[in-house]
TORKOL-753032 format. One record per residue (C-alpha): residue in one letter; chain; x, y, z. Coordinates in nm, 3 decimals. Layout:
REM residues N
> r | c | east | north | up
> A | A | X | Y | Z
...
***
This chain:
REM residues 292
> r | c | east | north | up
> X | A | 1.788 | -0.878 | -1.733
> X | A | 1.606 | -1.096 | -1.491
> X | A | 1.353 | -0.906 | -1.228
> X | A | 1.518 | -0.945 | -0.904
> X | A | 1.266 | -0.776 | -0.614
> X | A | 1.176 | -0.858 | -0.249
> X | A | 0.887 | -0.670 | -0.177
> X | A | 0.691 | -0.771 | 0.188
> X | A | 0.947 | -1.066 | 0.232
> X | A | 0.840 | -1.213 | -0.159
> X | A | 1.079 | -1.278 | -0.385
> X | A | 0.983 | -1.140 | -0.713
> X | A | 1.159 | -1.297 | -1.021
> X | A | 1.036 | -1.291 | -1.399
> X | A | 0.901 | -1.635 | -1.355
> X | A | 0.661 | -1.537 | -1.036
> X | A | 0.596 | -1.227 | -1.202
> X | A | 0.426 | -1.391 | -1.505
> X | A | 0.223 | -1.593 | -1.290
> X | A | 0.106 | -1.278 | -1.119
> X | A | 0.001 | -1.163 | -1.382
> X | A | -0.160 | -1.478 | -1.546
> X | A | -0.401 | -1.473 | -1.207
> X | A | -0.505 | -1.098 | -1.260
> X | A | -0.575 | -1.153 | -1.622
> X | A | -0.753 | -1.479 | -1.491
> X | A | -0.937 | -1.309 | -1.202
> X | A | -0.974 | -0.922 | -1.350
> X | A | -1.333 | -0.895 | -1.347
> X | A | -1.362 | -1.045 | -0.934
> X | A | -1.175 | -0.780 | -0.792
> X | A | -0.821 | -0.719 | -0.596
> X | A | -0.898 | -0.889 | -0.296
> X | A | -1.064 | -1.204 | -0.462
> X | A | -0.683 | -1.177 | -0.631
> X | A | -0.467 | -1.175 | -0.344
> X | A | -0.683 | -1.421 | -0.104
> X | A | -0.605 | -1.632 | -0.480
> X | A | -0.244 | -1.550 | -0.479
> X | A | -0.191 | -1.661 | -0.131
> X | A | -0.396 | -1.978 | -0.180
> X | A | -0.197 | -2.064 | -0.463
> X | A | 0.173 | -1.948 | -0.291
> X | A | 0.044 | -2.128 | 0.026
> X | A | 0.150 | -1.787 | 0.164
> X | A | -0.015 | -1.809 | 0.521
> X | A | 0.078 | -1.668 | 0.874
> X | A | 0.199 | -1.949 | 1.149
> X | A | -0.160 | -1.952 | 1.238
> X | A | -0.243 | -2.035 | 0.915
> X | A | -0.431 | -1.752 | 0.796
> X | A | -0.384 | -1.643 | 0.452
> X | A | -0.117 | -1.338 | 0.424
> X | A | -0.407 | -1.107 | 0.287
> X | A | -0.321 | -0.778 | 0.343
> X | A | 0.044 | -0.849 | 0.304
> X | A | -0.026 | -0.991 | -0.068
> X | A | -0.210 | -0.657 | -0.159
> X | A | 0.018 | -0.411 | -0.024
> X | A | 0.268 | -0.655 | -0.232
> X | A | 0.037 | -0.593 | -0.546
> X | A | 0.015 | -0.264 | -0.491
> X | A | 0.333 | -0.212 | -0.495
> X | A | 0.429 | -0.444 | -0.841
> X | A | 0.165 | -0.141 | -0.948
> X | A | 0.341 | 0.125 | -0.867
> X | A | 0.665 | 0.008 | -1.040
> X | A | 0.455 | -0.007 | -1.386
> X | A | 0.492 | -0.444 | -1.352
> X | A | 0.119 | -0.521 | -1.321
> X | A | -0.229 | -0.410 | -1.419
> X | A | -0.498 | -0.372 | -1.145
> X | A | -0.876 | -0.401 | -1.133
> X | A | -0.998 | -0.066 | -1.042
> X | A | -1.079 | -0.047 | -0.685
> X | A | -1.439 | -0.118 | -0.588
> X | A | -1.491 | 0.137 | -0.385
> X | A | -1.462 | 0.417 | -0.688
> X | A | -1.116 | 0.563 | -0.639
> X | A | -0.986 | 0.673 | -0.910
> X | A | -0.657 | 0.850 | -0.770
> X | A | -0.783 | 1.185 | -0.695
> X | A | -0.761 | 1.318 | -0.336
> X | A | -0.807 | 1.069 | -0.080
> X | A | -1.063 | 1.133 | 0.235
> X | A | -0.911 | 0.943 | 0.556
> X | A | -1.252 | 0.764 | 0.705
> X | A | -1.324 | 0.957 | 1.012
> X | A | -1.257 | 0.764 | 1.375
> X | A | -1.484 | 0.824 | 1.626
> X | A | -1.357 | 0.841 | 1.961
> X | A | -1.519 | 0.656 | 2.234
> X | A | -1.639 | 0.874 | 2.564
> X | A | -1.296 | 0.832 | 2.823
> X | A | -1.219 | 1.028 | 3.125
> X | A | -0.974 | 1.321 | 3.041
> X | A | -0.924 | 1.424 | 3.391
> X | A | -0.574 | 1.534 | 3.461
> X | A | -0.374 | 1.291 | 3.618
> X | A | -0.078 | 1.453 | 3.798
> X | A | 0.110 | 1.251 | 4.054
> X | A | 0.370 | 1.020 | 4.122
> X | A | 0.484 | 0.645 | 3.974
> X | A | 0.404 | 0.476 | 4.319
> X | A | 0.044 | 0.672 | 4.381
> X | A | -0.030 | 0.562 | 4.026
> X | A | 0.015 | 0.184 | 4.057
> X | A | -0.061 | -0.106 | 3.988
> X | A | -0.163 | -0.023 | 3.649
> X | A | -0.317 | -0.278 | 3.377
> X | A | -0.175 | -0.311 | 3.026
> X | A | -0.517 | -0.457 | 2.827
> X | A | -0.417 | -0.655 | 2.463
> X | A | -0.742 | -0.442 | 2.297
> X | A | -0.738 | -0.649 | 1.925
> X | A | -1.067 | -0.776 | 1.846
> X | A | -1.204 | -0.650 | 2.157
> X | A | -1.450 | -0.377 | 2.258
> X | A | -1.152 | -0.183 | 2.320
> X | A | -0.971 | -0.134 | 1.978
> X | A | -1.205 | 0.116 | 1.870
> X | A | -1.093 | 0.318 | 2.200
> X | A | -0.750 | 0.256 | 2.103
> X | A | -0.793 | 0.383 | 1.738
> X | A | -0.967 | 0.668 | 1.855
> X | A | -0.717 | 0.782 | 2.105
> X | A | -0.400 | 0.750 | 1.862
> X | A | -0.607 | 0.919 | 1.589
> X | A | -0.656 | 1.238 | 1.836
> X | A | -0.387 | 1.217 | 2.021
> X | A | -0.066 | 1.123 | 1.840
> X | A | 0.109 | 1.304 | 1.605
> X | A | 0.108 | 1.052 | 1.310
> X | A | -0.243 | 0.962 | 1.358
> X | A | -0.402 | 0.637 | 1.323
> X | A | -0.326 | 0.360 | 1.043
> X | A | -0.431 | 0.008 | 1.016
> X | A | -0.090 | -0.205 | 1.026
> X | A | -0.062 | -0.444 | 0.772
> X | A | 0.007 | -0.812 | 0.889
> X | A | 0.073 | -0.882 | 1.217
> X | A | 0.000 | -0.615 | 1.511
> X | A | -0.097 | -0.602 | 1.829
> X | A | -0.239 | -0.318 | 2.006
> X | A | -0.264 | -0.243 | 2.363
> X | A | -0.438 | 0.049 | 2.618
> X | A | -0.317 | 0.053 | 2.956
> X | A | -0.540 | 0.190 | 3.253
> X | A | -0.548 | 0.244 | 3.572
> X | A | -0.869 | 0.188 | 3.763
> X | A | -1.061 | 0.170 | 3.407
> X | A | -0.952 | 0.539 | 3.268
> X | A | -0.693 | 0.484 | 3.009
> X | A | -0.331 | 0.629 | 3.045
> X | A | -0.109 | 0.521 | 2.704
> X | A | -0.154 | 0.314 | 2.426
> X | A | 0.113 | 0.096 | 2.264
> X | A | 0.093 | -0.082 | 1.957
> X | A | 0.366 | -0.350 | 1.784
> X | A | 0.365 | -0.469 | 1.384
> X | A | 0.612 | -0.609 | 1.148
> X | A | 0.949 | -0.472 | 1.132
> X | A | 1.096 | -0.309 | 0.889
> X | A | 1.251 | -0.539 | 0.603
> X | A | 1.597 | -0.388 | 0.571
> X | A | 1.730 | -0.152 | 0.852
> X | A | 2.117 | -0.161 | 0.839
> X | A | 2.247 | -0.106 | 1.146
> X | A | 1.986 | -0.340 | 1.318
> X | A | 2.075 | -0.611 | 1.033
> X | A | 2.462 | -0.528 | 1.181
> X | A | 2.387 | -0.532 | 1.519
> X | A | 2.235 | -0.917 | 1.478
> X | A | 2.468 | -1.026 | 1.244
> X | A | 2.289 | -1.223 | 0.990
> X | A | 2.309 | -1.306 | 0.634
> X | A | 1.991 | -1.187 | 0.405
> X | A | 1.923 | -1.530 | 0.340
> X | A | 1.863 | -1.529 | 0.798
> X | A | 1.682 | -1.239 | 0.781
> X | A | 1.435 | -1.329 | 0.534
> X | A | 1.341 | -1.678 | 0.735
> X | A | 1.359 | -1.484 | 1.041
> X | A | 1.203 | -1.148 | 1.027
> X | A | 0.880 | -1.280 | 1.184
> X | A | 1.079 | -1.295 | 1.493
> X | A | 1.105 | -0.929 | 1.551
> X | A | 0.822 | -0.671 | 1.658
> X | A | 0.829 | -0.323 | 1.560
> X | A | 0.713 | -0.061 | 1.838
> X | A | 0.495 | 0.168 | 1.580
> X | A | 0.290 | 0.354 | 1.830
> X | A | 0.337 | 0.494 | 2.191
> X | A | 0.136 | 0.744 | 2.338
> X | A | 0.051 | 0.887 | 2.732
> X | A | -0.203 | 1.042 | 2.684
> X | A | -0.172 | 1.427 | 2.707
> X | A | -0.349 | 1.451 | 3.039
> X | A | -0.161 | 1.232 | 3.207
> X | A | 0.129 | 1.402 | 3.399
> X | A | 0.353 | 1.064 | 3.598
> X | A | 0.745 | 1.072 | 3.591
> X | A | 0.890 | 0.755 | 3.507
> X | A | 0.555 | 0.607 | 3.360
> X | A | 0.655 | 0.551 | 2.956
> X | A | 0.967 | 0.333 | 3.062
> X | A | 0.783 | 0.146 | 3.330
> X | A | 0.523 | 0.035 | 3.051
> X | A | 0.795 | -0.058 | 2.852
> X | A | 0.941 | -0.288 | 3.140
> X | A | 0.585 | -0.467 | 3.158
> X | A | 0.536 | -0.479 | 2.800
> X | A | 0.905 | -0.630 | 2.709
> X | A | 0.758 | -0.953 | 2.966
> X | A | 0.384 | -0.993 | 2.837
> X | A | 0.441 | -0.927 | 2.452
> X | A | 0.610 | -1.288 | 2.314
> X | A | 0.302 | -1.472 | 2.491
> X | A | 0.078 | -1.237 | 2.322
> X | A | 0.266 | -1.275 | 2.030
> X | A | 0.281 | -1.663 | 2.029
> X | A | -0.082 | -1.676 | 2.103
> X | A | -0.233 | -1.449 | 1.807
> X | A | 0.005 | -1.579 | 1.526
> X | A | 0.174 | -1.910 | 1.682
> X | A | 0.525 | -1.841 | 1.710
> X | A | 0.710 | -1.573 | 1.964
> X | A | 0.896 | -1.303 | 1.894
> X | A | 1.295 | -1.223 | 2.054
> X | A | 1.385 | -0.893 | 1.960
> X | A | 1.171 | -0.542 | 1.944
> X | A | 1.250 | -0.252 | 1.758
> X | A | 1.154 | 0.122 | 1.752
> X | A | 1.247 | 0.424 | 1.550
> X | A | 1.289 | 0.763 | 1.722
> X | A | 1.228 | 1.081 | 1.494
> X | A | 1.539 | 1.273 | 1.703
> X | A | 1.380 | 1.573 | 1.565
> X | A | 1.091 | 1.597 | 1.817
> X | A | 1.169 | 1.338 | 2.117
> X | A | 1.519 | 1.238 | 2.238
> X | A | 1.460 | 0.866 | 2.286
> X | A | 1.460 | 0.941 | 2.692
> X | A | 1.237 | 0.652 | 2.812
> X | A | 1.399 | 0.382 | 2.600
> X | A | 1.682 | 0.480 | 2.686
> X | A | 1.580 | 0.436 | 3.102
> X | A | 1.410 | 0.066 | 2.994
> X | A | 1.745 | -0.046 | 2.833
> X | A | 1.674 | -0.037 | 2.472
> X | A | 2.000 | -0.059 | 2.309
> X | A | 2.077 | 0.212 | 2.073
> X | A | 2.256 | 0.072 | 1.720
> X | A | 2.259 | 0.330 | 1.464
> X | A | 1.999 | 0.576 | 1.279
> X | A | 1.821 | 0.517 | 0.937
> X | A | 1.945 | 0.628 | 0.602
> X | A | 1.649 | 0.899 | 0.550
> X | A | 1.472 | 0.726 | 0.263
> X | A | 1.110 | 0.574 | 0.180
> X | A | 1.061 | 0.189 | 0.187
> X | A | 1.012 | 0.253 | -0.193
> X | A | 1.258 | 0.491 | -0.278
> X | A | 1.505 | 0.372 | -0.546
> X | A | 1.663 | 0.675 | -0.622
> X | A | 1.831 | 0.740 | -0.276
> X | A | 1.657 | 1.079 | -0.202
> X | A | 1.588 | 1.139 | 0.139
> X | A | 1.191 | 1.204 | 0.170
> X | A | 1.192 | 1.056 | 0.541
> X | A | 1.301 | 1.198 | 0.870
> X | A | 1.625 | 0.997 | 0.986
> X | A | 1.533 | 0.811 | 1.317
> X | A | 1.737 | 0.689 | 1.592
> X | A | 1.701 | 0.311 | 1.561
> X | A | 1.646 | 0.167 | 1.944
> X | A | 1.605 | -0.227 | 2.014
> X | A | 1.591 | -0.436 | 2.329
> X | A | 1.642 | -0.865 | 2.291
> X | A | 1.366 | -0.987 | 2.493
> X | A | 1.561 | -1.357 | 2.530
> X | A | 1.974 | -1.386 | 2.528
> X | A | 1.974 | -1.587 | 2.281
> X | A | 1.839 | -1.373 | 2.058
> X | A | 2.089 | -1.350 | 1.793
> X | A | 2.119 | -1.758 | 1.779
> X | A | 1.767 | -1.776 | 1.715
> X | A | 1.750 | -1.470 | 1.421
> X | A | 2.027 | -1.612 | 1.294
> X | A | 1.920 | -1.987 | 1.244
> X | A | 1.895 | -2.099 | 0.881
> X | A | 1.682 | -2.366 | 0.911
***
C-alpha cells in the first residue's frame, strides 16, 4: 500500500519518501541540518520571503523518524536519547513593581514586535518564568511581542503557525483539504499570552487583544510577505475560562478532540481546549477558501 502522510503541510508518498532517503544516504556524514537546508533547496520549499523552510523540514524529518521511515545522522550535539536538559533562559533585569490600577490610568500603552531585537531575550525570559508552559522556540513562522507602558513591561504575546487539522475550525471556514493545505499560511495561531503576575488592570488582556487583532497582518506581511485573515487560540478550559477572548469578540467554534499532533491511535494524551478565533478581514472565508 502506497505511503499516504502530510506531515508540516508535505505530502509524503512512497515516491518522495525514496528521495528522502536517497539525500540522507547521500548527505549522512554532513549532518541533519546540512540535510534539510538540502531538502528544501531541492523541494524549492521556501517561505513567501523566500527563505528556505528550515526548521519546518527538520521537525518534518524528525518526525518520518519517529514513524521508523528514515534513518538519521546522530545529532551533533551528542544526544543520544537519554534525559534531555532544557538550556537555561536568563531573564533580563525588568521592574516587578506591582501595578494595581485602572484601564484608563494605565494608558496609552505600547505593544513592541521584539523578534530579532534586543528585546526577544526579555520576552523569552519572561514566558520561561512566568507562564505555565514555559518557553519554546516556534517552529516556522512567529512573531513575538512585549507590551509596556512607560518602558516596564506588562504582557507578552506571541503568534506561530496554526495547527494543521483542527475540525471544528476547518468547519467553521468551510473548506476542502485541498483549501486548507494552499491556505494555512493565512492563519496565525495565538500560542502565548501572559500579564505578567504583578500587574493587577481590569480589562487589560482583551484591550491588547483589540490592538493586536489591527497591527498583526502588517507585521505579518512584513516578516514573511503575505498577511494573515484569521487568528486562532486554544483555551485549556481546565485552568482559564476563555474570559478575555470572549470580551474582544473571538468567536467560539468547538473544542479539540484531546489527542497529540502525532497520535495515531486516538488516545487522548492532551488536555481538550476550547478552540477561539476572530477573522481579522470579512472576507475571510473567500480568501481561505480560494484554490488558486
Amino acid at each position: 500500500m502506497e505511503t499516504k502522510l502530510v506531515i508540516c503541510g508535505q505530502r509524503i508518498t512512497d515516491d518522495n519518501l525514496a528521495f528522502v532517503r536517497s539525500v540522507i544516504e547521500r548527505h549522512f556524514s554532513q549532518g541533519r541540518t546540512f540535510i534539510s537546508n538540502e531538502l528544501c533547496r531541492l523541494w524549492d520549499w521556501r517561505q513567501p520571503n523566500d527563505r528556505l523552510k528550515q526548521m519546518s523540514c527538520s521537525l518534518l524529518l524528525l518526525r518520518l523518524e519517529q514513524r521508523g521511515l528514515v534513518k538519521l545522522p546522530p545529532k551533533k550535539n551528542g544526544h543520544k536519547g537519554g534525559p534531555r536538559h532544557k538550556r537555561l533562559i536568563q531573564i533580563p533585569p525588568h521592574s516587578m513593581e506591582p501595578i494595581h490600577t485602572s484601564l484608563p490610568h494605565l494608558l496609552p500603552i505600547q505593544i513592541k514586535m521584539v523578534r530579532f531585537t534586543q528585546w526577544e531575550g526579555l520576552y523569552k525570559g519572561l514566558i520561561e518564568a512566568y507562564h505555565y508552559l514555559g518557553y519554546s522556540q516556534t517552529v516556522g513562522e512567529h512573531l513575538k511581542y512585549i507590551v509596556f507602558h512607560n518602558d516596564r513591561p506588562l504582557a507578552c504575546i506571541g503568534f506561530g503557525q496554526t495547527a494543521w487539522k483542527v475540525a471544528c475550525r476547518d468547519d467553521f471556514i468551510g473548506w476542502r483539504p485541498t483549501q486548507r493545505e494552499r491556505n494555512i499560511q493565512s492563519i496565525a495561531q495565538n500560542t502565548r499570552f501572559l500579564i505578567l503576575p504583578w500587574v493587577k488592570v481590569p480589562y487589560l488582556a482583551s484591550h491588547i487583544l483589540g490592538k493586536i487583532s489591527r497591527i498583526i497582518s502588517k507585521d505579518w506581511q512584513r516578516f514573511y510577505g503575505h498577511e494573515i485573515v484569521l487568528l486562532e487560540t486554544f483555551v485549556d478550559m481546565e485552568r482559564f475560562k476563555g474570559t478575555c477572548y470572549k470580551a474582544s469578540n473571538w468567536t467560539y467554534v468547538g473544542s479539540t478532540k484531546g489527542r497529540g499532533k502525532w497520535d495515531t491511535y486516538h488516545r487522548c494524551l492532551v488536555p481538550v481546549k476550547a478552540v477561539f478565533v476572530y477573522p481579522l478581514t470579512k472576507d475571510f472565508r473567500e480568501v481561505l477558501a480560494t484554490d488558486d
